[in-house]
NUDO-548115 format. One record per residue (C-alpha): x, y, z. Coordinates in steps of 0.001 Angstrom, whole numbers, plus 500000, padded with zeros to 6 digits. Layout:
N
XYZ...
***
This chain:
216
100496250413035013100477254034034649101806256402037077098579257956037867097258254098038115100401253159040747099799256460042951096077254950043009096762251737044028099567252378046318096978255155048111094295252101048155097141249606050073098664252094052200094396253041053589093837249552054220093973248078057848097716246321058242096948243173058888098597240055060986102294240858061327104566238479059558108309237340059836110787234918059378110022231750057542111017228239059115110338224820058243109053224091061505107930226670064012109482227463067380107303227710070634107735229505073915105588229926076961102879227549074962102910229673072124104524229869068344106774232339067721108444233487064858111832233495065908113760232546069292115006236438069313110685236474070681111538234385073439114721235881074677113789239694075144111298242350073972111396242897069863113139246036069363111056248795067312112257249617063971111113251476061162111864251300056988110863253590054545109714252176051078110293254207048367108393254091044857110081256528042212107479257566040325108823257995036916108120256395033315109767253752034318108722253080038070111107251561040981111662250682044353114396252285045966116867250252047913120480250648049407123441248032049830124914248270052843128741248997053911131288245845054020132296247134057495129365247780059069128789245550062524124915244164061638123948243319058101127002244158056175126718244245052381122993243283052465120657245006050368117697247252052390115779249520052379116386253367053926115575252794058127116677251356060956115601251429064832112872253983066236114964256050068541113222257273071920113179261301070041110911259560067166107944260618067126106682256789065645107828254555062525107535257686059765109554260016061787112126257300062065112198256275058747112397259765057104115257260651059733117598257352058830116800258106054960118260261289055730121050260334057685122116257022055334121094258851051819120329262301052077116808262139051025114925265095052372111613264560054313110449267427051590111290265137049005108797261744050749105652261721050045104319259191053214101405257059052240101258254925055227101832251733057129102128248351055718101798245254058120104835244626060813107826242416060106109305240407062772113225239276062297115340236246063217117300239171064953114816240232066985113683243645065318110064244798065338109897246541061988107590248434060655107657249565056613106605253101055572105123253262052307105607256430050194106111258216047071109613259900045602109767262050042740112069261057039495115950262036039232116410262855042816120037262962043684121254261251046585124078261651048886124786258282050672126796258045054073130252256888052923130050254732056344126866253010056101125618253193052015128041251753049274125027252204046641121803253095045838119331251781043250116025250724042079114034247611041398111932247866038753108073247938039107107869245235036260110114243075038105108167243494041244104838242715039502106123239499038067104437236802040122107527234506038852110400237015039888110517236070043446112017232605044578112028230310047929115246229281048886116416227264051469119462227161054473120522225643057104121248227913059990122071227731063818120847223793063975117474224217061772116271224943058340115040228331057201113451228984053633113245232836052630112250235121049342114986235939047086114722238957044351116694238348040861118859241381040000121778241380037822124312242943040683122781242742044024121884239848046262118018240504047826116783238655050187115782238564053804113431241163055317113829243239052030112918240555049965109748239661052414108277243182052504108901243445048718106633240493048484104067241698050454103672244522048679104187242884045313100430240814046353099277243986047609100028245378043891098214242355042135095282242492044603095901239072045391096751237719049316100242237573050343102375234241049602104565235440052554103795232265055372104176233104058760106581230509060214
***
């Protein structure tokens, strides 16, 4: 895919409707007030509004840009993610959020983002309403990451991400049940999660294909 092709198709995903929002797979589904829900975080209190931005460097060899997290950090230490975090009340919705945390965690200048839009909602087993920005970078940007919050930043490469083989189910057992989620090969880092989930997505999106992603 060239990088004229990829700008195409990632302008084609990013116009479409987003639809159902998706979250947290389960073996069996939980259910409160009559209904199923995703996670028990859904039952407990409101989903807290968050926001992502997802990065493709266009370059002649394409990528998705991702961060690993701080050891220290209190929520999601050393996991792998992608530039965002919660919509503060000052945000003016999910882009202005996620260009402000990818500023604050890695220095990347809203000048720098090229937004191309929403893709569909993802709902966490931590209760976090979140949704991903889609949008173009330019090659050989240079990045400063927060020393407190970013221990590295890299890319996932588009070939990777269009192999319908790459991604893989696994399967824990956490707090009493069973929970299978998508796991990402790389050679250093561990991705998996809601990183791995809204790589997927996007991954079908990329083939033209409907998402594997099940809604538990």
């Amino acid at each position: 895919m060239t990088a004229a092709e990829l700008r195409a198709r990632l302008t084609e995903i990013a116009a479409e409707a987003p639809s159902a929002e998706h979250g947290d797979d389960a073996v069996a589904p939980m259910t409160c007030t009559g209904r199923d829900v995703i996670t028990t975080a859904a039952c407990d209190k409101p989903l807290k509004p968050a926001a992502v931005l997802v990065p493709v460097v266009l370059s002649n060899a394409p990528g998705i840009l991702l961060t690993k997290r701080t050891s220290h950090l209190a929520q999601h230490a050393g996991q792998i993610s992608f530039p965002g975090g919660r919509i503060d009340p000052e945000d003016s919705g999910p882009e202005a959020a996620a260009l402000r945390e990818a500023w604050e965690e890695i220095g990347l200048r809203a000048r720098s983002v090229e937004i191309l839009g929403r893709m569909r909602n993802y709902v966490t087993g931590t209760g976090y309403r979140i949704t991903p920005v889609l949008a173009l970078l330019p090659p050989n940007l240079v990045f400063s990451p927060s020393p407190h919050e970013v221990e590295a930043v890299f890319e996932l490469p588009l070939e990777v991400v269009l192999d319908p083989d790459a991604p893989r189910r696994q399967r824990q057992h956490v707090r009493g049940s069973w929970r299978e989620y998508w796991v990402w090969p790389h050679p250093e880092h561990y991705i998996w999660g809601a990183t791995a989930a809204i790589l997927v997505d996007l991954a079908e999106r990329l083939r033209g294909g409907p998402s594997r992603e099940r809604i538990a």
